[in-house]
MARZA-740471 format. One record per atom (N, C-alpha, C): z, y, x; residue in one letter. Coordinates in steps of 0.05 Angstrom, whole numbers, plus 5000, padded with zeros to 4 digits. Layout:
BEGIN
ZYXA;...
REM end
This chain:
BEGIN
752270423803X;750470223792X;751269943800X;751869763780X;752269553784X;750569293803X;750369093813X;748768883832X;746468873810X;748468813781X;746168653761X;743868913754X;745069153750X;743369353743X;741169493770X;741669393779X;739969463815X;736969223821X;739268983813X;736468723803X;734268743778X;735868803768X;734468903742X;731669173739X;733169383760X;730469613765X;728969523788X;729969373807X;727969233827X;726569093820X;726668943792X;724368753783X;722568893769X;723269093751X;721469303744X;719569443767X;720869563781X;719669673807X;717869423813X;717769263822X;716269053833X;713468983811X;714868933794X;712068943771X;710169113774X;711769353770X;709869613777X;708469633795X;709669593812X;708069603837X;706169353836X;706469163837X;704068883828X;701468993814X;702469043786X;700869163773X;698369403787X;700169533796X;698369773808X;696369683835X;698269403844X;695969243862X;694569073851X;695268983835X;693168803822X;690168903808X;689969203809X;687569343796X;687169473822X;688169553845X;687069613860X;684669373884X;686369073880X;685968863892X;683768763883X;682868833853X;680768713836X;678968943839X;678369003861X;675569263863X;674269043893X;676168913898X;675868683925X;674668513918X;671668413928X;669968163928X;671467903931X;672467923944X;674467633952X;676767633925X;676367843912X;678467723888X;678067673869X;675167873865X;673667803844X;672767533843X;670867393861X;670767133856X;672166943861X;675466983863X;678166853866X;677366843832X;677467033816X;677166973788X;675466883774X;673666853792X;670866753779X;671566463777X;673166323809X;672966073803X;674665953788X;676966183779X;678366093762X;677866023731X;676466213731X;675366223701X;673165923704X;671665833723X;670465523724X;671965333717X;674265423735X;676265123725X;677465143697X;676865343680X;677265333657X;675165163640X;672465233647X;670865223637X;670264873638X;671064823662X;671064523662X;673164343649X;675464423653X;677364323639X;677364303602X;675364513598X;675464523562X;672464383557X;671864183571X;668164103561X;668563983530X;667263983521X;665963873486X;664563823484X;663963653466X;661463513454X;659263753451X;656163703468X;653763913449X;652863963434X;652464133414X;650864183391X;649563973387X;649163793366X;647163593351X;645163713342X;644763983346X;642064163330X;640164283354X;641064153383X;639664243406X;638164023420X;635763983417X;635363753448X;631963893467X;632863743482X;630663933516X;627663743517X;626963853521X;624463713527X;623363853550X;623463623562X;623563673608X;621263573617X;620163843629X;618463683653X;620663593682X;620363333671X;621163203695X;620763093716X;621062943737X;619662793754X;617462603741X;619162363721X;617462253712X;614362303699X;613862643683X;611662813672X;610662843700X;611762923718X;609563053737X;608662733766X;610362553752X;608062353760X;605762313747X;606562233728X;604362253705X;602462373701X;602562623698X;600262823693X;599462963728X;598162903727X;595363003759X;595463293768X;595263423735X;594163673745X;596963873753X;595964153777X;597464293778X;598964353750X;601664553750X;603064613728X;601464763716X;599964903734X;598865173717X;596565053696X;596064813698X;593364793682X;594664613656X;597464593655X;597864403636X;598264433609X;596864603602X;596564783583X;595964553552X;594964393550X;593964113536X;596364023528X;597463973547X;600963813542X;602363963527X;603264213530X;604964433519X;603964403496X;601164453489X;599964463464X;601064263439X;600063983457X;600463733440X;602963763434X;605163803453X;608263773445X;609163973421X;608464183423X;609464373406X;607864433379X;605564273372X;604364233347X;606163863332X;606163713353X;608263523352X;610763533342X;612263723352X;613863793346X;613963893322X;613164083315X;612364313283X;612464053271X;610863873270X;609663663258X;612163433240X;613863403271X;615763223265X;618463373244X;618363673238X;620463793228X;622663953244X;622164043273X;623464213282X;623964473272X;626564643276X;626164883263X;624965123277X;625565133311X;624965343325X;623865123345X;622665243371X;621665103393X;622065393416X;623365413441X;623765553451X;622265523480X;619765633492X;618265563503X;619565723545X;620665563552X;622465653573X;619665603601X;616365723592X;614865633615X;612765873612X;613266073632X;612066343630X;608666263637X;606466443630X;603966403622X;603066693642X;603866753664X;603067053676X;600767073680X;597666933682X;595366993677X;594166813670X;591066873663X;590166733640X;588366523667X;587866333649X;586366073678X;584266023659X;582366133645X;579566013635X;577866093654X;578666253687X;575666203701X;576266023714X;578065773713X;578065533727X;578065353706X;579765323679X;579365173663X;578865313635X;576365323627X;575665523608X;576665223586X;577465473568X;578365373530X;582365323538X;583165363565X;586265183555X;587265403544X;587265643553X;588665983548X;588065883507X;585865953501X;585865933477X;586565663460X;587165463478X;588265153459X;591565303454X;592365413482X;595865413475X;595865633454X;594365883455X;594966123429X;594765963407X;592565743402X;591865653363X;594265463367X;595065383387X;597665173376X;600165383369X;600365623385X;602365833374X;602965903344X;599965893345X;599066113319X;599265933299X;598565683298X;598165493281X;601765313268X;603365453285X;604965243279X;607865393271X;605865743269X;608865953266X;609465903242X;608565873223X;609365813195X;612065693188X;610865403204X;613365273200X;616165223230X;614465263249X;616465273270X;615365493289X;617765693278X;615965893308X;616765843331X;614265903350X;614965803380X;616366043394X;617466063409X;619766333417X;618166263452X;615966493460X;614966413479X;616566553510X;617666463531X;618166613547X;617166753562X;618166973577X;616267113595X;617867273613X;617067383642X;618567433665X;617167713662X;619467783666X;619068203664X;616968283683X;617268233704X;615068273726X;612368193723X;611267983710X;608967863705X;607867993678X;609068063663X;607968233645X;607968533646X;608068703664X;607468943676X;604568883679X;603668673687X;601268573694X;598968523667X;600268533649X;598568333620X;595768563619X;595968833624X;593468923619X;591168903633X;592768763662X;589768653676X;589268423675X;591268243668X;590867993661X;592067893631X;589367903619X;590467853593X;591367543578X;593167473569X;593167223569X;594367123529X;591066993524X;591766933498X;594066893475X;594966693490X;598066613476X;599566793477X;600266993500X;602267193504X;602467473481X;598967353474X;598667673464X;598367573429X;597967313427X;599067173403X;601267223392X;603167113417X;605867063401X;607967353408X;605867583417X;607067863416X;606667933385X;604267923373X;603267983353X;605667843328X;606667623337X;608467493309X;610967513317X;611567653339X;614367813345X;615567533359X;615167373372X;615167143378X;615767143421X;615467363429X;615367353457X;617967403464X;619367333484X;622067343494X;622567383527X;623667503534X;624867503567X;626667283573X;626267123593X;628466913603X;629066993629X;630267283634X;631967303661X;634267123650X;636266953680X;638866853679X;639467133686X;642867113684X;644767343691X;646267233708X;645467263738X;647667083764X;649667313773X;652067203770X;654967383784X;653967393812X;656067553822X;655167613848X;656167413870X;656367153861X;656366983882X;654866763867X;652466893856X;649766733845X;649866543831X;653166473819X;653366263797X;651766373770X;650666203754X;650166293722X;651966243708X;653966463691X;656066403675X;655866533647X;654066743652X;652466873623X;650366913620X;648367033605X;646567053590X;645767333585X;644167493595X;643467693584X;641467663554X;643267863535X;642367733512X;639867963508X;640268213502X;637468383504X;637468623531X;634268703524X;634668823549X;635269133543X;634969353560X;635869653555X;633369833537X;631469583536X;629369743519X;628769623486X;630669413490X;631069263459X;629769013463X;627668853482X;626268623479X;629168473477X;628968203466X;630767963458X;630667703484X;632467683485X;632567383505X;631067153493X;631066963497X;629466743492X;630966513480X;634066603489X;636266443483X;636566553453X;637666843446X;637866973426X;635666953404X;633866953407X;631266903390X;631566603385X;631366463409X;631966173385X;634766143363X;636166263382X;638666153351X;638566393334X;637266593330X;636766763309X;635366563286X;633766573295X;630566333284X;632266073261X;633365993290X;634865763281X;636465833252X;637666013263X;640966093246X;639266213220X;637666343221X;636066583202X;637966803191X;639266883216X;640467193205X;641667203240X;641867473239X;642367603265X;645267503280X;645567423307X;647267333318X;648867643332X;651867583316X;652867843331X;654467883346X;654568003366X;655267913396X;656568183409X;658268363407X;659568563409X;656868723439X;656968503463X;656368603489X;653568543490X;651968643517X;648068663519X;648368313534X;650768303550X;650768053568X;653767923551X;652767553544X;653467403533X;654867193551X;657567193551X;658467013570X;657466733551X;657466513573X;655866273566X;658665983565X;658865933541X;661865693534X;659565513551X;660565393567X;658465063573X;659664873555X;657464753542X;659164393537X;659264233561X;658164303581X;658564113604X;656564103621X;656363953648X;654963993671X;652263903662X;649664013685X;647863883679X;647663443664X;646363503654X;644863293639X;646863263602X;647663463593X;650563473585X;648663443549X;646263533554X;644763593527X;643363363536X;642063243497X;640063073502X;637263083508X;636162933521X;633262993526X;630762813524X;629062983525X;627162803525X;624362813541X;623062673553X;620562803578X;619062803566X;616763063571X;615063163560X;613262933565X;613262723576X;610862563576X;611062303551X;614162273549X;614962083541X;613662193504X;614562453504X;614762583478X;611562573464X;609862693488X;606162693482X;605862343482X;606562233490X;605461943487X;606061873460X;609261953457X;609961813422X;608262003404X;607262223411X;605762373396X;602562263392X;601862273413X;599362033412X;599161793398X;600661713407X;600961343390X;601461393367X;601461663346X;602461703323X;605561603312X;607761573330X;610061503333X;611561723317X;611061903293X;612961943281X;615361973269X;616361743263X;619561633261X;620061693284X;619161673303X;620761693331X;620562003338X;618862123336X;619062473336X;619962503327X;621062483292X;623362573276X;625462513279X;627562283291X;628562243302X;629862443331X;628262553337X;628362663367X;628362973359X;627263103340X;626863363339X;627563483308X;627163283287X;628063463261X;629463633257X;629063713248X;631764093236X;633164153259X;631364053283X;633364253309X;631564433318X;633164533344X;631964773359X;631064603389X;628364613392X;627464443412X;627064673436X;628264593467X;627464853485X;625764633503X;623064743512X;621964543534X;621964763557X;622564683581X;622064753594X;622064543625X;622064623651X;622764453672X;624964383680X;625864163686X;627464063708X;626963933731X;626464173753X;625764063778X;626964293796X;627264253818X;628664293841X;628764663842X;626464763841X;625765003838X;625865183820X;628065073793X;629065163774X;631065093766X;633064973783X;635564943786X;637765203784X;640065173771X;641965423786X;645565313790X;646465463813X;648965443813X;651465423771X;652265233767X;653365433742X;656665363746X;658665363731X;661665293740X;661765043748X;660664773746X;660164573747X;659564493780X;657564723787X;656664653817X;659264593841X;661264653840X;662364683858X;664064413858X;664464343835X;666164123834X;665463903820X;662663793826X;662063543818X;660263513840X;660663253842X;658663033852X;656762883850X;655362873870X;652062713847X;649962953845X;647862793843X;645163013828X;644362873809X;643663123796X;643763373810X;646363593805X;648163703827X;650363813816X;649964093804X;646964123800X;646664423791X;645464333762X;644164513751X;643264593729X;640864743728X;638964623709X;636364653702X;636664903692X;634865043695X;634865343669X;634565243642X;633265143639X;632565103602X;635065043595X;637364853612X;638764713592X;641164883594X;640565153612X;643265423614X;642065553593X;640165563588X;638965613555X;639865473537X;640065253533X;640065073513X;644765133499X;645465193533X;647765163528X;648665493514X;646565683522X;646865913507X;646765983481X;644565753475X;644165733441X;645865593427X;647265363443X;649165223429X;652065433428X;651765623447X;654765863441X;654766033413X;650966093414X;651366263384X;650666103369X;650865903370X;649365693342X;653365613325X;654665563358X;657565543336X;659265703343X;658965983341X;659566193350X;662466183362X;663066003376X;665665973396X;664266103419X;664766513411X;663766543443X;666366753452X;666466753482X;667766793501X;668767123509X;670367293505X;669767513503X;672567663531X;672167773537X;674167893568X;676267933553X;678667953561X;680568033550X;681168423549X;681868563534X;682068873536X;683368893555X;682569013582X;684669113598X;686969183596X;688069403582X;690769413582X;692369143576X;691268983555X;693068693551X;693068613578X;691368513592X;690868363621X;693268523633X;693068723644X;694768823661X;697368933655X;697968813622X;700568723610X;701668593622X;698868243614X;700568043621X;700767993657X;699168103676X;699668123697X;703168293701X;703168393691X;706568583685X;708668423686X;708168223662X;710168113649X;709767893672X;708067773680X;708067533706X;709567603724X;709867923735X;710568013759X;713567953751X;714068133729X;717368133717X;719467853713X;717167613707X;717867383711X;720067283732X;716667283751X;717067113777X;718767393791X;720467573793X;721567833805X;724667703794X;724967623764X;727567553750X;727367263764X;726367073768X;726566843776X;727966913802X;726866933815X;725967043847X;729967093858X;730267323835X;732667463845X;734767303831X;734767113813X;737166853806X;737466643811X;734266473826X;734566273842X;734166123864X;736066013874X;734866003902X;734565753919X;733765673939X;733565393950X;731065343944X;731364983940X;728064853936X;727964853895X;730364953887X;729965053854X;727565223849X;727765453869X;726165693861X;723865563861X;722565343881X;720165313883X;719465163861X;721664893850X;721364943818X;721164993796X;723065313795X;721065433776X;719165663779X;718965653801X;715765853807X;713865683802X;713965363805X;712465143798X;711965133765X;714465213758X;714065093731X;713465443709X;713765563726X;712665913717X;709465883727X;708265783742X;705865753750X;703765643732X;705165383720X;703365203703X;704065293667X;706165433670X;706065483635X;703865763639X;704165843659X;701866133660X;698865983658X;698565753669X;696165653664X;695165513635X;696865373643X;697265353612X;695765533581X;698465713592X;697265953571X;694366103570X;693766163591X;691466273608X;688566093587X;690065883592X;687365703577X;686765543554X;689465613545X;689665653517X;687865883496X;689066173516X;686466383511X;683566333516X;683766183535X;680466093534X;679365943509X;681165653507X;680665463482X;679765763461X;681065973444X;681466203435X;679166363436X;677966303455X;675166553459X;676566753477X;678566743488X;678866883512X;679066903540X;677467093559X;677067023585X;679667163597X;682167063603X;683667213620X;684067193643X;683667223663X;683267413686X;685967153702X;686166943697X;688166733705X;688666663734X;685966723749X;686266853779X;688467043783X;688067223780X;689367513778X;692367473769X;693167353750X;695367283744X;696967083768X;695766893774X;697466723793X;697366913822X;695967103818X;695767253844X;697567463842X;699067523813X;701667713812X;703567633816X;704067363801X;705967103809X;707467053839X;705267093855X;705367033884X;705767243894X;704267483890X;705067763900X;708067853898X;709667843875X;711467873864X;714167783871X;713667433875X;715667283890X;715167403917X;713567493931X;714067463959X;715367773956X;714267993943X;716268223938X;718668213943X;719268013921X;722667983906X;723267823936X;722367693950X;723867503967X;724567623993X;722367963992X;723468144024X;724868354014X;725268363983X;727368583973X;730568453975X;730068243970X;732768023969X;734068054001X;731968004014X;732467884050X;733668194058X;731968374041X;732668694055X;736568794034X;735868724014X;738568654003X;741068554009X;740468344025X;742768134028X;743568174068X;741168374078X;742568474103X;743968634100X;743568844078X;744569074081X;747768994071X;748468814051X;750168714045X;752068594063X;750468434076X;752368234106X;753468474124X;752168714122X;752668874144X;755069054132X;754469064104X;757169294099X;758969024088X;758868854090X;762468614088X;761968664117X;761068554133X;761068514168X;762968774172X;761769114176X;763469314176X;766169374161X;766069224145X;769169234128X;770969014139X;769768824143X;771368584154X;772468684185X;770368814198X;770968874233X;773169174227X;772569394197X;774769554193X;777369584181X;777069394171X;780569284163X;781569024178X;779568854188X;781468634201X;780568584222X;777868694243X;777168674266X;774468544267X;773668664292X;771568584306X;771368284309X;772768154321X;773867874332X;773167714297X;774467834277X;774667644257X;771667634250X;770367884247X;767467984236X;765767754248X;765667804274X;763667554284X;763867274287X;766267214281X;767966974276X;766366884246X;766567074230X;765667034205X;762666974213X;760867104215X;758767114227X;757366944232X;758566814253X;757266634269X;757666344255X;760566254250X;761266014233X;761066004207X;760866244191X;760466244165X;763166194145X;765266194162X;768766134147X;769666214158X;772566284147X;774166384154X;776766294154X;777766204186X;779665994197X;782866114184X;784065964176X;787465924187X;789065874212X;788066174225X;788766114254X;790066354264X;791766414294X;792666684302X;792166554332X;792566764338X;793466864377X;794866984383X;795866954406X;798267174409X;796467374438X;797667604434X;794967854444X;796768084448X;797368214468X;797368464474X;796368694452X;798368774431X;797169044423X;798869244424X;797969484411X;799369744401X;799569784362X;801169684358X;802269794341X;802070084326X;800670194300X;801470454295X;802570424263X;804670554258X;806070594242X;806470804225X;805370894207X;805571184191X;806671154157X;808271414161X;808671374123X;809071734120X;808771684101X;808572004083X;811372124083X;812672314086X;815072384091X;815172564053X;816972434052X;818272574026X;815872483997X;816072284009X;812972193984X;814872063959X;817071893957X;817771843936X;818472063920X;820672263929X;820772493919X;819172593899X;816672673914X;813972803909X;812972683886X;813872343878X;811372213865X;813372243837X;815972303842X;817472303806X;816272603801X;815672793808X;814572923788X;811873023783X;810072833796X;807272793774X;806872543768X;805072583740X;803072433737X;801572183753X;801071923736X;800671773748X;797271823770X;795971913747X;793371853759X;793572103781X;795972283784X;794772483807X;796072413824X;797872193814X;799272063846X;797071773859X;795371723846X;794671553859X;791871733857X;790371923859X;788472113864X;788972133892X;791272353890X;792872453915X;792972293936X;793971983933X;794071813950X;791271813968X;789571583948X;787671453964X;784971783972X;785972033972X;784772143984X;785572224011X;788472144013X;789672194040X;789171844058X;788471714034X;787671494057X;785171354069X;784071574051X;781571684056X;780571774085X;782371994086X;781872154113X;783772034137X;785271934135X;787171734156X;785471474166X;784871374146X;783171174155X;780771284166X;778571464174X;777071564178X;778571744216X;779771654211X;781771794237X;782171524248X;783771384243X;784071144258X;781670954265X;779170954238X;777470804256X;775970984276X;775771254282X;775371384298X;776271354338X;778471234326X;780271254357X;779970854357X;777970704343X;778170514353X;780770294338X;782370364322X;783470174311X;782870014284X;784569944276X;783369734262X;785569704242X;785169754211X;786369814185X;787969554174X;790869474181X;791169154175X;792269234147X;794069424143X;794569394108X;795369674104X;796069794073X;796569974064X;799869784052X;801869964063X;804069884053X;806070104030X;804870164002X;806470373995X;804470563994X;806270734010X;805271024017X;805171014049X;805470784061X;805070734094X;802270514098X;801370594135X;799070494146X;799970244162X;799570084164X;800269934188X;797769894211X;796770024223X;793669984250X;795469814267X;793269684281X;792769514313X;790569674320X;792469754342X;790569824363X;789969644394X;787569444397X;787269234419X;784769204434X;785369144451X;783169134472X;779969064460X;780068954438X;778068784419X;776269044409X;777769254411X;775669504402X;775769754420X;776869694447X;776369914467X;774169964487X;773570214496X;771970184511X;772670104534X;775470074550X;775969924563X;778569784562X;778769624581X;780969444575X;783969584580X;786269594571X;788869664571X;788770024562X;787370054554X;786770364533X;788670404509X;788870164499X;789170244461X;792470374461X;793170314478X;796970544481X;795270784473X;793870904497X;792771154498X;791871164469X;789271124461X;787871064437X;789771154406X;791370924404X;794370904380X;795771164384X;795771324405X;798271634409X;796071814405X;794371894410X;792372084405X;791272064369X;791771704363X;790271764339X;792971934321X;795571854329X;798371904322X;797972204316X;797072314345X;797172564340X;795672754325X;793272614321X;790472774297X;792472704269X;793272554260X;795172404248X;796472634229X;798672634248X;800472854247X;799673044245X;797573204260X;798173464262X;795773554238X;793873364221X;792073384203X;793573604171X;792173824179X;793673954152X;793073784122X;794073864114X;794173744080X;796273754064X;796373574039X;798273634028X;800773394034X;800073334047X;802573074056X;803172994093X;805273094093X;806673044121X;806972834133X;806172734156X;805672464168X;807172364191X;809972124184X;810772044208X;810271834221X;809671764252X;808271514260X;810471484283X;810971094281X;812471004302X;810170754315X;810270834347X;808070674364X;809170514383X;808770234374X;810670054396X;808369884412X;808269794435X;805969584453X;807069384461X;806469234450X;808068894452X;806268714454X;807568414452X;805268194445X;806368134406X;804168064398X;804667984372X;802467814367X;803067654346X;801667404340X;799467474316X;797267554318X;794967624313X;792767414297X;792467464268X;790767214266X;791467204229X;789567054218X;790266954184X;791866774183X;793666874165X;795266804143X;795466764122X;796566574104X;796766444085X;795166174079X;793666154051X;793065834048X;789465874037X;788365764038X;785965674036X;784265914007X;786765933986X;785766093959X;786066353969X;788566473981X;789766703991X;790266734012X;789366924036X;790067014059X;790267224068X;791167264085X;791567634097X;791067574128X;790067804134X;789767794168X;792068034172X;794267884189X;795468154206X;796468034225X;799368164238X;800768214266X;803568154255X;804167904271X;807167864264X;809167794295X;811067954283X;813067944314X;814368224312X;816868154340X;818068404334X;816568664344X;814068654353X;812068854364X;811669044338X;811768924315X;810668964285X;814569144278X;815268934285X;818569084275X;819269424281X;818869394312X;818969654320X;817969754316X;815269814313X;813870004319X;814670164284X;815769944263X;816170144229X;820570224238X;820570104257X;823270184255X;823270494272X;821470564295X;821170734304X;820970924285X;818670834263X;817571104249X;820471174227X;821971084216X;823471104208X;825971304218X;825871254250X;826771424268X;827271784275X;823971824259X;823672104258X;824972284243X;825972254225X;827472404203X;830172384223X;831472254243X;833672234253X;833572434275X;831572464290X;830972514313X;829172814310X;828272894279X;826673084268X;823673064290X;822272884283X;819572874304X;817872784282X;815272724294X;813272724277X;812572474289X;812272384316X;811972144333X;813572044359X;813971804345X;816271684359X;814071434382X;814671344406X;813871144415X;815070994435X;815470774443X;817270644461X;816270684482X;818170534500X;816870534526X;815170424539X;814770154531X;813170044530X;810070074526X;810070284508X;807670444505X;808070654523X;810570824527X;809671134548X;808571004572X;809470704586X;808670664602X;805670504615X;803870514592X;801670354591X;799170654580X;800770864582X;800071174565X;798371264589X;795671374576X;793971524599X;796171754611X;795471864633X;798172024642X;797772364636X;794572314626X;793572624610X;795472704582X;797872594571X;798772604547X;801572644560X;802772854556X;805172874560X;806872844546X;809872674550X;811472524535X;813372724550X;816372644533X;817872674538X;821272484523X;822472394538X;824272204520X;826172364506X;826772244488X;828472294469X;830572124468X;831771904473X;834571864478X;833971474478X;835571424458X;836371114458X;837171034434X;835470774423X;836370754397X;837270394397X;839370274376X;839469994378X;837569904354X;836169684369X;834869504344X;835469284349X;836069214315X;837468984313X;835668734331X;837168504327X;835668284350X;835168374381X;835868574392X;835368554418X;837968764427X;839268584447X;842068674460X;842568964475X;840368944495X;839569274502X;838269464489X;839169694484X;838070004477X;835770084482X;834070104462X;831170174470X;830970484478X;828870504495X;828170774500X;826170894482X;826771184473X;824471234461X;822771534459X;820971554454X;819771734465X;817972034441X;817272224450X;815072294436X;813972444447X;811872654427X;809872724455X;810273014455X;810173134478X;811773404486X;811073644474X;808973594463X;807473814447X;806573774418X;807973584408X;807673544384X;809673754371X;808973894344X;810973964323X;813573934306X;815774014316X;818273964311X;818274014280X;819073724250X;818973804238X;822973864223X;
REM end
């Protein structure tokens, strides 16, 4: 398998695995609302103009200076506003101020002022009255006029919010498990006059924007222009829309995407106007829908596969460029699907992104040791230890030698040209590199060190640089000689072993180099091997080496040979128990 085809299933692999963490990671509270707040910063970044067919009518600070009485008795006001309203040409009125028992034994006639203003004004604007699940379990002991009015004209509604589990409001429960209708849903039904259709029971909520984002108007401000007979100015304020009254005060506030990242009060949001923003979702049906799982944990896939192919082609302060610039087109896109009506999970994605690179970046680090270590071992087994950590440590590799004490080993195949005119190419070079296969596996055994393949011959150094102790490698180089030799197979092995000084170190130029051993240490030791066919031996060695030879190896000399460049007759040797061939 090729580098490229190995990067290639490791980025797959990595995806996969992401993926399979990314659905296991999303069962985790801390990730879930990692997505929650992501999906806010969506929600803020895409604000829009509000519906022109929505405005609030607030009890606000200014109303409850104004008016004296507790809330509970303000039953008069509600009245005036919402016959006012009918009056001025509203289409719906969405009544966001629950009525849980009736108060005529403290203020007898208000219970029945708010039902005839209900009753009186459904014709033309029905009032959509709210009510809290809990407080009407109660209605048969406490019966309360209006409630049981605007049950009668199908007119009553539930206003639970729907808070995520870190108590932001981001949707809307639209009906409940027994069929009653939201309060939100009923007005833009009303409004719309045909059924709003909504695939899910809970309605994620588009905001146009943070509290005060809709227009408004104070319920005191509204009863006064209603009093003064100010008309034009009610119609103005309420015609052919959907009016929601309810409070804005401290105690009906809620967290919504907005809270976290604005400034000022109030940074939360009124209920009515998380209503108001509900009605404006189905009024222009830009609503918000999850993405299908399997897509999601597509595009979580395809994120991983990304940032895995990035990861493993670039490197430095680049990568962090385009993990930077893979980051923001994911966002990008992410909220583009939003613009779209889609919620994708854009947390989750930059969290595969990140998962992924850091994958790819300990598969790489685990990659590129294993790599340094098999050049390091090839470098320390064909050209030495000394060069390996040389490499290593400096990171180049010098145009330099030493001159060094070694052993010399010299081997070539006896009768190999012969052999190679009558086969075939590919079974001569089969044949070969399986015998140099097992030679080399012999010599790095005994500690030497592989400088070249010459032909059908080895040239090893054997040097202190890989013994276990110092002035060994004579010993070392004749023993490996002898596994050597006496290794059955199909090719006969002669070795000549000389121990000299030789000049040790790379050669050639900057494009091209070779590491070996030059000197007449190098001469002898192939003029020796050459020797054996003269002398019929299998291993020849000087004296130089018998005399540096552990004394457990028995030698025995063999006579005197001249080599050229040096005036006196070398002595030479082999080993007493080797095979006469």
């Amino acid at each position: 398998m090729t580098n490229r085809q190995s990067a290639a299933l490791s980025a797959v692999a990595i995806s996969i695995l992401v993926t399979l963490l990314g659905f296991l990671l999303s069962q985790l509270r801390i990730v879930r609302l990692l997505h929650l707040k992501a999906r806010d910063l969506h929600t803020i970044a895409s604000q829009h103009a509000p519906s022109k067919d929505v405005i609030l009518l607030v009890i606000d600070q200014k109303s409850l200076d104004r008016y004296p009485e507790p809330l509970l008795f303000w039953h008069p006001y509600y009245a005036e506003a919402i016959e006012a309203a009918a009056e001025a040409g509203a289409k719906v009125l969405g009544l966001d101020v629950a009525f849980p028992i009736p108060v005529d034994r403290w203020a007898p006639g208000l219970d029945q002022r708010m039902a005839e203003a209900v009753i009186k004004t459904a014709p033309v604007m029905p009032v959509i009255c709210g009510y809290a699940a809990v407080a009407m379990d109660r209605q048969h002991d406490w019966v309360v006029p209006m409630n049981m009015a605007a049950s009668a004209l199908g007119q009553m509604a539930y206003v639970n919010l729907h808070a995520d589990e870190d108590d932001f409001i981001r949707s809307i429960e639209l009906t409940e498990p027994a069929g009653s209708k939201s309060l939100s849903l009923m007005v833009a039904e009303r409004f719309l006059g045909k059924p709003v259709n909504y695939p899910e029971p809970i309605m994620k909520i588009r905001y146009a924007g943070p509290a005060g984002t809709f227009p408004r108007v104070s319920l005191s401000d509204f009863v006064n222009a209603a009093r003064a007979g100010q008309k034009q100015r009610l119609r103005q304020w309420v015609a052919g829309k959907a009016v929601l009254l309810g409070p804005d005060i401290i105690s009906d506030r809620h967290a919504t995407p907005f809270y976290a990242f604005r400034a000022g009060s109030p940074a939360n949001t009124a209920g009515v106007e998380i209503h108001a923003n509900a009605v404006h979702t189905m009024l222009s049906g830009q609503f918000l829908r999850s993405v299908p799982p399997p897509l999601q944990y597509a595009a979580v896939f395809l994120v991983a596969l990304a940032a895995a192919a990035v990861t493993a082609h670039v490197t430095g302060w680049m990568l962090t460029v385009w993990l930077g610039l893979l980051a923001i087109q994911i966002a990008l896109l992410a909220h583009l699907a939003f613009l779209l009506g889609w919620l994708p999970e854009s947390g989750q994605l930059l969290l595969s992104l990140a998962a992924a690179t850091l994958l790819s970046l300990v598969y790489n680090y685990l990659t590129a040791s294993r790599r340094r270590e098999a050049l390091r071992h090839a470098v320390a087994l064909f050209v030495g230890k000394k060069v390996a950590e040389s490499v290593e440590e400096t990171g180049q590799v010098e145009l330099a030698g030493r001159k060094q004490l070694v052993t010399i080993l010299f081997t070539d195949i006896r009768g190999f040209t012969s052999w190679c005119d009558a086969q075939e190419p590919e079974a001569v070079v089969a044949s070969l590199n399986h015998y140099f296969s097992r030679m080399t596996a012999i010599i790095v055994k005994h500690g030497g060190q592989i400088n070249k393949f010459i032909g059908d011959g080895i040239l090893a150094i054997f040097s202190d640089d890989e013994g276990a102790h110092l002035g060994d490698h004579p010993t070392r180089a004749v023993r490996c000689a002898i596994e050597m030799t006496s290794l059955a197979g199909q090719f006969r092995t002669g070795a000549g072993i000389h121990t000299g000084y030789a000049v040790v170190g790379n050669v050639g130029s900057g494009d091209k180099m070779d590491y070996t051993a030059l000197g007449d240490t190098v001469n002898l030791a192939a003029r020796l091997e050459g020797q054996n066919k003269e002398f019929k031996t299998s291993i020849l060695l000087s004296s130089a080496t018998r005399e540096r030879l552990d004394p457990s190896i028995p030698v025995r000399r063999i006579g005197e040979i001249a080599v050229r460049g040096k005036s006196a007759l070398q002595e030479i040797y082999t080993v007493s128990e080797e095979i006469v061939v």
